[in-house]
Backbone as a chain_set.jsonl record, in Angstrom:
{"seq": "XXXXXXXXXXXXXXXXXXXXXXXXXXXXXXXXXXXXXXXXXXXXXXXXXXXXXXXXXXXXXXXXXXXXXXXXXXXXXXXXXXXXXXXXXXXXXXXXXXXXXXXXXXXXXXXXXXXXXXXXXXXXXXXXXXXXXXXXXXXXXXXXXXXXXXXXXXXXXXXXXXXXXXXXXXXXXXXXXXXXXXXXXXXXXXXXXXXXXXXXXXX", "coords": {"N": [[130.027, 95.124, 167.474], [130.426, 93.766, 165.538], [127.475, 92.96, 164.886], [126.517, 95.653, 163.7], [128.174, 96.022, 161.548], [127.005, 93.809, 160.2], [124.333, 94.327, 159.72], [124.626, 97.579, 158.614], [125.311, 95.849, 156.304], [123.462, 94.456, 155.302], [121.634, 96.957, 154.889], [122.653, 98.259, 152.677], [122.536, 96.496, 150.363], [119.91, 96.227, 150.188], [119.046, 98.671, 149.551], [120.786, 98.813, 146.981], [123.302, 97.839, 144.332], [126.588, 96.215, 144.136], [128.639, 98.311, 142.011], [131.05, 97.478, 140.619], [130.385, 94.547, 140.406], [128.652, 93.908, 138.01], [130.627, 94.968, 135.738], [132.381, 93.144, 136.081], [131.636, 90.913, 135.456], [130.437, 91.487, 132.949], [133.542, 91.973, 131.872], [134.034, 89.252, 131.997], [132.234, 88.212, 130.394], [132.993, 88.959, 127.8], [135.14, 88.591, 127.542], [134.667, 85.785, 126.855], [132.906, 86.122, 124.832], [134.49, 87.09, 122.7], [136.407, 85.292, 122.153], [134.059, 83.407, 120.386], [133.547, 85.364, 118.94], [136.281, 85.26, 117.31], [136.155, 82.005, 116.391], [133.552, 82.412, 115.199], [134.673, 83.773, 112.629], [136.657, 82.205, 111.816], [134.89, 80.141, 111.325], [131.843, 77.9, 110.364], [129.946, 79.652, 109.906], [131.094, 82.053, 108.583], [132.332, 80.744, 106.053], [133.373, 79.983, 103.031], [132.132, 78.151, 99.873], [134.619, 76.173, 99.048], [136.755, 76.795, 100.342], [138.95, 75.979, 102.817], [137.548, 73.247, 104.777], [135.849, 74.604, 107.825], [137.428, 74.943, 111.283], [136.491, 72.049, 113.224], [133.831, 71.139, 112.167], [131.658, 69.276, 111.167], [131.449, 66.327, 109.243], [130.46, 66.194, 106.032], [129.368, 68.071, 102.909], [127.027, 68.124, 100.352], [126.163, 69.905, 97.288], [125.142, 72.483, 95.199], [126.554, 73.747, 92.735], [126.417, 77.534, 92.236], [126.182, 79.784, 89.55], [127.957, 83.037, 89.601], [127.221, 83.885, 92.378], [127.456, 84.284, 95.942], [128.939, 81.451, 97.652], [128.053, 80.087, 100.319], [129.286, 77.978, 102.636], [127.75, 77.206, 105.121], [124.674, 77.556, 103.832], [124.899, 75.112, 102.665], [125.471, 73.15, 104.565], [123.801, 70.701, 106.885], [121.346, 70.987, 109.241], [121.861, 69.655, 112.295], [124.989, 70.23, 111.579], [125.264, 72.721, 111.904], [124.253, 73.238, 114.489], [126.584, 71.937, 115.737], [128.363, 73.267, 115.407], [131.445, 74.395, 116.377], [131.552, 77.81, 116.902], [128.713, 78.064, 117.355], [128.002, 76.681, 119.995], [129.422, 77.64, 121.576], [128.151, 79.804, 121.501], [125.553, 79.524, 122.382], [126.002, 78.932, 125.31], [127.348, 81.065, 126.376], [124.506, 82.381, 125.926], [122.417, 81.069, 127.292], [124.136, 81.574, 129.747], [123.333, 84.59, 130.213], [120.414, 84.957, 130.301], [120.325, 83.15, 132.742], [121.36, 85.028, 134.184], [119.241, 87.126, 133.67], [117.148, 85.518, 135.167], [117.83, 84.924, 137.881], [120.038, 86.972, 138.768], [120.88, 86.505, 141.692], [121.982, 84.32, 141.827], [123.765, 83.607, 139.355], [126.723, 82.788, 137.639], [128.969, 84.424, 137.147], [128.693, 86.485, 138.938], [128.182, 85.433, 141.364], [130.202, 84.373, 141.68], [132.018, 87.327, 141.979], [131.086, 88.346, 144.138], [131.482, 86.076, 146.159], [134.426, 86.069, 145.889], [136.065, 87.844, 144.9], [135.188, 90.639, 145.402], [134.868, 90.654, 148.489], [137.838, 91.232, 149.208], [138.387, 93.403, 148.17], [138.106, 96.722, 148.137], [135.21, 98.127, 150.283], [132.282, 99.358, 148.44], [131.887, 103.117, 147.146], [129.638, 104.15, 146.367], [126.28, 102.662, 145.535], [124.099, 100.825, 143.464], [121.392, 100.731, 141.192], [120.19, 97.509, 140.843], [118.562, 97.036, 138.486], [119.175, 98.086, 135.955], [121.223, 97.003, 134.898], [120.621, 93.795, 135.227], [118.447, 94.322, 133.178], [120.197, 95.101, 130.964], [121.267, 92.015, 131.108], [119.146, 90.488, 129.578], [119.086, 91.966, 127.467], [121.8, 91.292, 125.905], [121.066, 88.41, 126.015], [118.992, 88.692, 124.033], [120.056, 89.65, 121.633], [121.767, 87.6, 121.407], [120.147, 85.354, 120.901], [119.072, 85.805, 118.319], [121.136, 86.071, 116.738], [121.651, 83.17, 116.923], [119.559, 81.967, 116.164], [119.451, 82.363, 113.328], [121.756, 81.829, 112.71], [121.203, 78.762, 112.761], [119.268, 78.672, 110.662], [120.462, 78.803, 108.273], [121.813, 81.73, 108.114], [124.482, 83.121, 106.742], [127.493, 84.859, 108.343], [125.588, 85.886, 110.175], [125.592, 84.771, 113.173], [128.461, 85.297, 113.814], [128.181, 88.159, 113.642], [126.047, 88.724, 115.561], [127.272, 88.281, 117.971], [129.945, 90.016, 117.476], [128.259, 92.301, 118.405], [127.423, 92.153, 120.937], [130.141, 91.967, 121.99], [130.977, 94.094, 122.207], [129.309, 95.912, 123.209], [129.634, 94.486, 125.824], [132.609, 94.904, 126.114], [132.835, 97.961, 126.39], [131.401, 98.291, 128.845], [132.899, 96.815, 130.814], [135.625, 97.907, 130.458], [135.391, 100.67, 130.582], [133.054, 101.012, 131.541], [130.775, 101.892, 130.59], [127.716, 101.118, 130.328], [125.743, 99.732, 128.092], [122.871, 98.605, 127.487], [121.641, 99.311, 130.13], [121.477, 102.159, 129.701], [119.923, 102.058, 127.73], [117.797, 101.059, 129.077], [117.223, 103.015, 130.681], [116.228, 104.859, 129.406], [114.101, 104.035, 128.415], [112.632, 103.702, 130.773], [112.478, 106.751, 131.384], [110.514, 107.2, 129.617], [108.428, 106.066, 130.516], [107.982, 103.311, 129.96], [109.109, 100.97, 131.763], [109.61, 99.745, 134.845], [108.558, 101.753, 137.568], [108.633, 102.179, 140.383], [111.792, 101.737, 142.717], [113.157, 97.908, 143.587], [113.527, 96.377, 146.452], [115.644, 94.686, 146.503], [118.145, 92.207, 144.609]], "CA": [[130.639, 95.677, 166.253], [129.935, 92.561, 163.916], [126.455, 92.913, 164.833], [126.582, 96.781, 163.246], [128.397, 96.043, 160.346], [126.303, 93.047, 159.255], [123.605, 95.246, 159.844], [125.035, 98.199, 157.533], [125.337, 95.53, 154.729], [121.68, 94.412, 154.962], [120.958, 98.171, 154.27], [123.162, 98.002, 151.577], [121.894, 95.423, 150.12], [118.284, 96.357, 150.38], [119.714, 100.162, 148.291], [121.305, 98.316, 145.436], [124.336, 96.506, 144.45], [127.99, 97.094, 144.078], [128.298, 98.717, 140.97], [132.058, 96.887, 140.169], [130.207, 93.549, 140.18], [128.459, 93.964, 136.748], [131.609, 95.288, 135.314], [133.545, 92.175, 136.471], [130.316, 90.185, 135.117], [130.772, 92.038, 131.454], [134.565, 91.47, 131.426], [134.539, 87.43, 131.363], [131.232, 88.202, 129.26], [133.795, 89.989, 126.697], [136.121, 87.449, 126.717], [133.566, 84.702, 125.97], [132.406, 86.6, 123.086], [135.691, 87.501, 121.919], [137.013, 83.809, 121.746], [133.184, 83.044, 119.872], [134.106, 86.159, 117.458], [137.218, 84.009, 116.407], [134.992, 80.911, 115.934], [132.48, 82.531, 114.049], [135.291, 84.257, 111.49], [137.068, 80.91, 111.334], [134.266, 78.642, 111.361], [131.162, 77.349, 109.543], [129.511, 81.127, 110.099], [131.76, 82.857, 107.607], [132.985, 79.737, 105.212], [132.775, 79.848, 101.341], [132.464, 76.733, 99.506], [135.886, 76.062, 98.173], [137.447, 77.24, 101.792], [139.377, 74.758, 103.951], [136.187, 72.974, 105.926], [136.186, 75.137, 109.08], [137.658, 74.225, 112.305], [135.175, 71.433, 113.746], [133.242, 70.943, 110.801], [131.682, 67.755, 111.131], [130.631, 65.433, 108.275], [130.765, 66.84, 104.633], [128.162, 69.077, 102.496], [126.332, 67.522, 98.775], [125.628, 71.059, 97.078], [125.097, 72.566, 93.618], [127.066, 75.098, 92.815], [125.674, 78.608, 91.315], [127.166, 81.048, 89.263], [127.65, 84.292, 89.915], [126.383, 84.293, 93.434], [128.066, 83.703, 96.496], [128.441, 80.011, 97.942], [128.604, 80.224, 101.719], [129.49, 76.648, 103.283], [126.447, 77.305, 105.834], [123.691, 77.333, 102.895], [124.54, 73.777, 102.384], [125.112, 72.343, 106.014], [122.469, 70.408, 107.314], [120.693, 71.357, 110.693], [122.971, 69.269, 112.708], [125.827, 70.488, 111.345], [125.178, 74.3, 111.931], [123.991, 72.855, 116.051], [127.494, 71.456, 116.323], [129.831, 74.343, 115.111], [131.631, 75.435, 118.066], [130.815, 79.083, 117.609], [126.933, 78.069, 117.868], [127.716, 75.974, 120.54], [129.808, 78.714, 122.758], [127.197, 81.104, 122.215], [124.503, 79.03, 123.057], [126.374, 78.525, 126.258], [126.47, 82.28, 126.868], [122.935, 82.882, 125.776], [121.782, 80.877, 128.857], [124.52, 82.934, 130.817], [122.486, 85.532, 129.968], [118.977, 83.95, 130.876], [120.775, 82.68, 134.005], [121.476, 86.485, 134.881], [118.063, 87.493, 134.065], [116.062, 84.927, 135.955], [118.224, 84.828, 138.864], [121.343, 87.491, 139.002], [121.702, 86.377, 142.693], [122.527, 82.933, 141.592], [124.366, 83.61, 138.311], [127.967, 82.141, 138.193], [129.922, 85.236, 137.547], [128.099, 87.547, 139.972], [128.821, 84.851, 142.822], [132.289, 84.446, 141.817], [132.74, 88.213, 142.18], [130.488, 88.32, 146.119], [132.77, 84.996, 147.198], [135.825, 85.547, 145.255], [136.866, 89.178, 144.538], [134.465, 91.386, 146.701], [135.883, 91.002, 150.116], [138.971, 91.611, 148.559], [138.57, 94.781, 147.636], [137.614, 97.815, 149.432], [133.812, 98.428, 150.326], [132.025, 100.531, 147.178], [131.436, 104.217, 147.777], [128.167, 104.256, 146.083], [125.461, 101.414, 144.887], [123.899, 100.808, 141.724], [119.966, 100.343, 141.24], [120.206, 96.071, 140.236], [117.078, 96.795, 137.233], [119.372, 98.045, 135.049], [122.179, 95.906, 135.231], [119.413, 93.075, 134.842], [117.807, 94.575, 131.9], [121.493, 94.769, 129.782], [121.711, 90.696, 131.114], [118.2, 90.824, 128.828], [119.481, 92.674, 126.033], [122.757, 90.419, 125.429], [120.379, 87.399, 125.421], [117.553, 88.893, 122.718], [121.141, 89.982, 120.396], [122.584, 86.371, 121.175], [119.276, 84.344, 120.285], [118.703, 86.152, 117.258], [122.168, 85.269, 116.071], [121.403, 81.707, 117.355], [118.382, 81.573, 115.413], [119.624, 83.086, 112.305], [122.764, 80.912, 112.18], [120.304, 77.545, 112.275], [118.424, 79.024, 108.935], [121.812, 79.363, 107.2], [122.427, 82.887, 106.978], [125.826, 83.893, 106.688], [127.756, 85.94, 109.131], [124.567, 85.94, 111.076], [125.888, 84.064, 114.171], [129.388, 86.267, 114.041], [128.096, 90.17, 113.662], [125.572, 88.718, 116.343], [128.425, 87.532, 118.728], [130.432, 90.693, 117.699], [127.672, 93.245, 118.74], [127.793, 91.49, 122.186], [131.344, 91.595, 122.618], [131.093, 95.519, 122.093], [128.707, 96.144, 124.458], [130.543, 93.862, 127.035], [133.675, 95.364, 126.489], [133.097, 99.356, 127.019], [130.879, 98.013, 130.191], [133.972, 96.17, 131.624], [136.8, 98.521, 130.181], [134.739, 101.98, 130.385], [132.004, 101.212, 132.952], [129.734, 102.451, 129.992], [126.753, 99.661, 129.874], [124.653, 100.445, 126.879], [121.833, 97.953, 127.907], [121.626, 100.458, 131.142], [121.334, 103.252, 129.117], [118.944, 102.466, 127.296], [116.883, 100.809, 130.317], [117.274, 104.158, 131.919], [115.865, 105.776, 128.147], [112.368, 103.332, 128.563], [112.033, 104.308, 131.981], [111.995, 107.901, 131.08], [109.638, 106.864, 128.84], [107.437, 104.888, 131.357], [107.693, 102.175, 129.601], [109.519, 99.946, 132.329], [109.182, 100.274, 136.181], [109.298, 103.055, 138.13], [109.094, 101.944, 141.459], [112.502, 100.595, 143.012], [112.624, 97.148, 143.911], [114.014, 96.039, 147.979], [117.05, 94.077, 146.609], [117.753, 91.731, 143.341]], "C": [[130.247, 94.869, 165.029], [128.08, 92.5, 163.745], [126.031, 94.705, 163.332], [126.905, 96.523, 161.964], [127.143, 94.819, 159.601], [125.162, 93.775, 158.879], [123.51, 96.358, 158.662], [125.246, 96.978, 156.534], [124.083, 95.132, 154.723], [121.425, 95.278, 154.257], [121.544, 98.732, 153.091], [122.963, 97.727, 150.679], [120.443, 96.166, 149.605], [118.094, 97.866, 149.241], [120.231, 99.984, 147.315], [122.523, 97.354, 145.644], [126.017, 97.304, 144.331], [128.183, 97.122, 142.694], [129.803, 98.034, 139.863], [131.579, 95.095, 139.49], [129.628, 93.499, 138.348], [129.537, 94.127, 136.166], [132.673, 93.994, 134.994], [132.713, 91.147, 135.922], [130.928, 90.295, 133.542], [132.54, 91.571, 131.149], [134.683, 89.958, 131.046], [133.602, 87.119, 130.211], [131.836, 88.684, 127.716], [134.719, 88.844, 126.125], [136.196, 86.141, 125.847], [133.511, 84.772, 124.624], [133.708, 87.059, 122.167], [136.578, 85.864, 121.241], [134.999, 83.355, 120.414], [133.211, 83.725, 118.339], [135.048, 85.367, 116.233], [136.737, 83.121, 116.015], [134.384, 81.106, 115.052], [133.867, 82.662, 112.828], [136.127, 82.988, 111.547], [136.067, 79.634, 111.292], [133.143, 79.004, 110.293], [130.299, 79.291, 109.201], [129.767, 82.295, 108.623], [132.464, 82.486, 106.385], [132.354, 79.912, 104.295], [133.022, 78.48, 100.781], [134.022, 76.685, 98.678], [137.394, 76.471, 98.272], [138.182, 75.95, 101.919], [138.137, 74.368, 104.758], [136.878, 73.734, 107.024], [136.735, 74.51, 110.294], [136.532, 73.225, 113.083], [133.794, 71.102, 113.21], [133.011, 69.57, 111.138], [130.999, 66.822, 109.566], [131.152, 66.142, 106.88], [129.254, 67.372, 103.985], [127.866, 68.11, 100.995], [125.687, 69.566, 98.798], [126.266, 71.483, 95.346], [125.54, 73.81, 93.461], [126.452, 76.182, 91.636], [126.372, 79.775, 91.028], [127.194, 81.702, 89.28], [127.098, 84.926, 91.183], [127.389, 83.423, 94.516], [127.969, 82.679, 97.091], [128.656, 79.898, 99.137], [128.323, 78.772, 101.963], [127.52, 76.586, 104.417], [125.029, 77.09, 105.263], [123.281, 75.858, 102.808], [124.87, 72.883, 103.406], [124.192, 72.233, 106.449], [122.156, 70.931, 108.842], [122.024, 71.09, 111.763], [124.626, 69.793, 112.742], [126.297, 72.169, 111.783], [124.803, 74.334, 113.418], [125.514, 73.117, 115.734], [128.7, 72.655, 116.193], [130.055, 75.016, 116.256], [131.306, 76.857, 117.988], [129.504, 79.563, 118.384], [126.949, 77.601, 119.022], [128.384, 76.833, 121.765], [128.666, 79.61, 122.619], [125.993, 81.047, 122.588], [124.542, 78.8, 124.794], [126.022, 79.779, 127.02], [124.914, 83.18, 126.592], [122.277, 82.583, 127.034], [122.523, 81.141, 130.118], [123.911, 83.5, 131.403], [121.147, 85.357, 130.437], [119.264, 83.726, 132.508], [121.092, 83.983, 134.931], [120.114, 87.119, 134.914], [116.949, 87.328, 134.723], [116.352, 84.933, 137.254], [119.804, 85.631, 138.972], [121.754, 86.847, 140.337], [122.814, 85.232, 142.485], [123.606, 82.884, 140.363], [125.759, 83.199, 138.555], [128.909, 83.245, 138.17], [129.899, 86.171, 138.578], [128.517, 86.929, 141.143], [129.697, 84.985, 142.912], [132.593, 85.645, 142.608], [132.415, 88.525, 143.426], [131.612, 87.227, 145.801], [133.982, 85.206, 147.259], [136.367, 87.271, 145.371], [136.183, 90.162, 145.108], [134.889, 91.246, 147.907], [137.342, 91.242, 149.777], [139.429, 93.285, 148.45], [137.549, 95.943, 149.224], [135.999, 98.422, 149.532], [133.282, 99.64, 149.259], [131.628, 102.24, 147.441], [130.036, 105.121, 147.245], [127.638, 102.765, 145.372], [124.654, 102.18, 143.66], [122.393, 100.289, 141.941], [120.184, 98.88, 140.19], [119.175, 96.16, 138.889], [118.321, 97.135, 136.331], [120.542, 97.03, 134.228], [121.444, 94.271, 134.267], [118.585, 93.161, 133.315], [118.872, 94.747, 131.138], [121.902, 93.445, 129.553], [120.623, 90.425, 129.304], [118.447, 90.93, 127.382], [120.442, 91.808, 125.177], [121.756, 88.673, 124.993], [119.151, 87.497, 124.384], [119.145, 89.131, 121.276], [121.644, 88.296, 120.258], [121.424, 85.408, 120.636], [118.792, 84.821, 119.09], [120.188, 85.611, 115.858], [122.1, 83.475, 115.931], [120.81, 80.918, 115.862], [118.904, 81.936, 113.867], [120.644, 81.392, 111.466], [121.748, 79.582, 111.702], [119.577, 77.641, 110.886], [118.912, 79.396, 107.93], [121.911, 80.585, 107.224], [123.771, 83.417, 107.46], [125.92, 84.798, 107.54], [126.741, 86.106, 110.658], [125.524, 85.758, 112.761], [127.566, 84.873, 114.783], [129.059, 87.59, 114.443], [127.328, 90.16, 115.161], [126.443, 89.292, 117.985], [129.714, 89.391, 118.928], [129.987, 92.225, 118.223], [127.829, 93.063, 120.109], [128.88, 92.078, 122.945], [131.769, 92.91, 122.652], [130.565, 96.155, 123.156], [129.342, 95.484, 125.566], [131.551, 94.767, 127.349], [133.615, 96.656, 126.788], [132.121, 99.045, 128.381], [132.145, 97.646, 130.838], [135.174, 97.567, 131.532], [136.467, 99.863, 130.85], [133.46, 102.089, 131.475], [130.752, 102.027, 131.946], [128.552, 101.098, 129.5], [125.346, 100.07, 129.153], [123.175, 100.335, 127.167], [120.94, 99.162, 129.053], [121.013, 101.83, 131.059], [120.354, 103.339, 128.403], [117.46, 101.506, 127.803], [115.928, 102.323, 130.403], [115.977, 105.301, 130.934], [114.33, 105.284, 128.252], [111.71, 103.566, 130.12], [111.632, 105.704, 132.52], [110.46, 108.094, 130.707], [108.383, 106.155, 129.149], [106.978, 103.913, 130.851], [107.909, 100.842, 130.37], [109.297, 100.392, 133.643], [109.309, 101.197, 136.125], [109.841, 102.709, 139.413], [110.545, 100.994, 141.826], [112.439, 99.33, 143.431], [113.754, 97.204, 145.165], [115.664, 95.45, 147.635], [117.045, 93.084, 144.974], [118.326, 90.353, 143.687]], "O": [[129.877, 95.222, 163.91], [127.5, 92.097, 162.737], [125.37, 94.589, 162.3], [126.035, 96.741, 161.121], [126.531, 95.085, 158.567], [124.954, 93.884, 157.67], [122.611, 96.271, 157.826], [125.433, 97.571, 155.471], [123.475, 95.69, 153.809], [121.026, 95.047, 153.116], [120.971, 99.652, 152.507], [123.114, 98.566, 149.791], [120.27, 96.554, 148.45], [117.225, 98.02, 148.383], [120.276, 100.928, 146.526], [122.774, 96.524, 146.518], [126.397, 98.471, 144.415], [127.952, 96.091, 142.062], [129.729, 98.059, 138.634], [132.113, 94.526, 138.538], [130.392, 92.984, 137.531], [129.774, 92.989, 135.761], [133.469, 93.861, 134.065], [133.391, 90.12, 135.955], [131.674, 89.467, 133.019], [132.752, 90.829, 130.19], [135.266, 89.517, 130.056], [133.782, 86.269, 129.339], [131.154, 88.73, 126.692], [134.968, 88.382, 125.011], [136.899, 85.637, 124.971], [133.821, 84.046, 123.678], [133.642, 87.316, 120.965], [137.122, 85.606, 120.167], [135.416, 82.858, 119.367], [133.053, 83.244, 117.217], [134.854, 85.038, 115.063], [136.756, 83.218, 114.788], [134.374, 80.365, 114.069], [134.07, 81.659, 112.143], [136.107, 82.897, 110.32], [136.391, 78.447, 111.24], [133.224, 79.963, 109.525], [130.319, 79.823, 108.091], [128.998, 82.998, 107.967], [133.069, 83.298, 105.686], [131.128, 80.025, 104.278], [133.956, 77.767, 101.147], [134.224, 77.338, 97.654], [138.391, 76.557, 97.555], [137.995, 74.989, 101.172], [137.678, 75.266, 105.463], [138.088, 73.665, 107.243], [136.456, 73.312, 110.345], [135.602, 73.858, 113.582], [132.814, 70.838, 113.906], [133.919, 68.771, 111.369], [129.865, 67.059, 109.148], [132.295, 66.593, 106.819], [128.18, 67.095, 104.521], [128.781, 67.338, 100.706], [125.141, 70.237, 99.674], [127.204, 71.094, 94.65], [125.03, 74.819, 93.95], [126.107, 75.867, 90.497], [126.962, 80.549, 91.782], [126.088, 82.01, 88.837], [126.635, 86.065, 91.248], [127.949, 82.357, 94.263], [126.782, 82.498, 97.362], [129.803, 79.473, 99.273], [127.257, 78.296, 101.572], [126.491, 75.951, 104.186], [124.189, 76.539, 105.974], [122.157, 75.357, 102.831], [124.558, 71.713, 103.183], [123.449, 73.199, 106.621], [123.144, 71.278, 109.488], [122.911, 71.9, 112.031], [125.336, 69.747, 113.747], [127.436, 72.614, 111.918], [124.966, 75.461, 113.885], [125.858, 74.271, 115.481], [129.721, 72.76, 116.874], [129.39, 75.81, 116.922], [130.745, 77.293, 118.993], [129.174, 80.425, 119.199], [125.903, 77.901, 119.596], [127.89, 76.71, 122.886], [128.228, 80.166, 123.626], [125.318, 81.982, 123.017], [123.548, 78.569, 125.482], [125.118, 79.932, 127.841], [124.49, 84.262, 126.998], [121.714, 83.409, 127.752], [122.031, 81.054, 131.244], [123.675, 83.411, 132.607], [121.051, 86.083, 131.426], [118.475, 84.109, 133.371], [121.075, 83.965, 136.162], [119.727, 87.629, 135.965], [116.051, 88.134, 134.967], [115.386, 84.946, 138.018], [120.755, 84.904, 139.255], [122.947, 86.545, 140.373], [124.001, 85.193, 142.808], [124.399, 81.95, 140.477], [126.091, 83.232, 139.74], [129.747, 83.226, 139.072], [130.924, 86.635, 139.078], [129.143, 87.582, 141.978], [130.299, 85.538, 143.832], [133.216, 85.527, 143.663], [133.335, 89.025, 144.074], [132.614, 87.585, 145.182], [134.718, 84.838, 148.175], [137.226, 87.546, 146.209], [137.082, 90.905, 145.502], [135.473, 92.268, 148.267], [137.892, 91.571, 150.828], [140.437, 93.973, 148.613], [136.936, 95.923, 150.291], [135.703, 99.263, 148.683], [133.83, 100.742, 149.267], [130.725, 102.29, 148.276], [129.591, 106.225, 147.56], [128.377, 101.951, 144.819], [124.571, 103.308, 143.174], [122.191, 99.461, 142.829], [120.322, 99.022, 138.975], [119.093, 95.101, 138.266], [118.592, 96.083, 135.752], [120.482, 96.513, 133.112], [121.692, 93.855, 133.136], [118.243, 92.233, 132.583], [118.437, 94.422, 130.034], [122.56, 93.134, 128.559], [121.149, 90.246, 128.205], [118.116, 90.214, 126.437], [120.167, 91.54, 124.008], [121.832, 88.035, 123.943], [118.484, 86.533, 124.008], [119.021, 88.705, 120.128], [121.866, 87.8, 119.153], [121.838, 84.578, 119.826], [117.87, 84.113, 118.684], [120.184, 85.101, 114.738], [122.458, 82.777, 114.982], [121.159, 80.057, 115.054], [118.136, 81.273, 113.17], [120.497, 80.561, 110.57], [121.519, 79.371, 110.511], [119.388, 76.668, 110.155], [118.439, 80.006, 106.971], [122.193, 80.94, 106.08], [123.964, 84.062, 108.491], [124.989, 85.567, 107.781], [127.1, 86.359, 111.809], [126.019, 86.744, 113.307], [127.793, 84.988, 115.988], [129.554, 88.124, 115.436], [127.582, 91.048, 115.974], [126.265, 90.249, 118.738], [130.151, 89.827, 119.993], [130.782, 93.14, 118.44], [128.494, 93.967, 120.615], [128.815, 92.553, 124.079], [132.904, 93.093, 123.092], [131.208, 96.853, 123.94], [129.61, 96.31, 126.439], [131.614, 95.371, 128.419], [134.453, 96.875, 127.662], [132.265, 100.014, 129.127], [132.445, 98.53, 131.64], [135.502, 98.136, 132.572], [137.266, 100.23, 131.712], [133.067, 103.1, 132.056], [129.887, 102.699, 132.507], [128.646, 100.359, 128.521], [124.291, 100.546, 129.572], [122.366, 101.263, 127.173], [119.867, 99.708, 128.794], [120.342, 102.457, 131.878], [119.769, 104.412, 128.254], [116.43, 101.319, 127.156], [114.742, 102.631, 130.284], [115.191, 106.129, 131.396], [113.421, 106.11, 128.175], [110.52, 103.582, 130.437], [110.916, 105.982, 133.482], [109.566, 108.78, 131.203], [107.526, 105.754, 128.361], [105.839, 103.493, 131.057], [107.321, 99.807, 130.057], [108.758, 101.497, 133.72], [109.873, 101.833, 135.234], [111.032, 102.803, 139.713], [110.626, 99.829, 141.435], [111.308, 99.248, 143.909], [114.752, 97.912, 145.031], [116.651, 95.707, 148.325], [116.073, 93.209, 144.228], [118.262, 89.435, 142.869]]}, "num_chains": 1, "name": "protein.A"}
């Protein structure tokens, strides 16, 4: 009997994935970005000169003020200073999440969690999920999060927030709604034969 079932999950396995795991992936991915959202709109990200220094603000700014134009705190923080701001520094964390899902989903830390931790738990899935697209939305969250990354480091305002809050949009109707945009518009380039065709054995 244990021989059979292990058996049936090989072939499982080998047909795709369980389609709850992404979902359960995107939710802590939501919550991340939702605590980083707050960060950005209280921190160095969204600060005008003449604000309260942001939460975690390190050091102090030298800057010339100009009239008629707005003075965002970020303009005049040095390099360093725009590294250390915890919003940059949570979403640098989930950027290589993200990376860490695309180079290796098996290995990724929330995907295990949900195989060790909350998958036998629950009741066996009644259909699988082709792992590419899944994979290619990990992709997508890390080209939106390093562009914010990058943005924030070259001062520009907001940058590092709207980034962070595009993210946390897409996360959340994946987790809440089971609607994963990334997925969707995988599924739209593969129409398009722009991305595989052939399935792959397992991910």
């Amino acid at each position: 009997m244990s021989e059979r079932t292990d058996a049936a999950a090989g072939r499982r396995s080998q047909r795709g994935i369980d389609p709850r795991g992404p979902r359960f992936v995107a939710g802590i991915t939501a919550l991340l970005l939702l605590i980083d959202v707050f960060l950005g709109l209280t921190g160095l990200s969204t600060a005008q000169l003449g604000d309260t220094l942001p939460f975690g603000f390190v050091g102090s700014v030298d800057f010339a003020f100009v009239a008629g134009h707005p003075a965002w705190l970020i303009t005049f923080a040095s390099p360093a200073q725009r590294f250390l701001d915890p919003a940059f520094l949570l979403l640098l964390v989930i950027a290589l999440l993200f990376l860490w899902g695309v180079l290796s989903p098996r290995t990724a830390p929330w995907g295990a969690l949900y195989r060790t931790v909350v998958a036998p738990r629950l009741a066996p899935p009644t259909e699988l999920e082709d792992p590419r697209p899944p994979r290619f939305a990990q992709g997508v969250g890390l080209f939106v999060s390093v562009i914010g990354l990058a943005l924030h480091l070259l001062g520009v305002p907001w940058a590092l927030t709207i980034a962070a809050a595009a993210a946390f949009v897409a996360a959340f109707l994946n987790a809440v709604f089971g609607l994963c945009l990334g997925c969707q518009l995988y599924l739209l380039l593969q129409r398009a034969g722009i991305v595989g065709r052939a399935r792959p054995a397992s991910a």
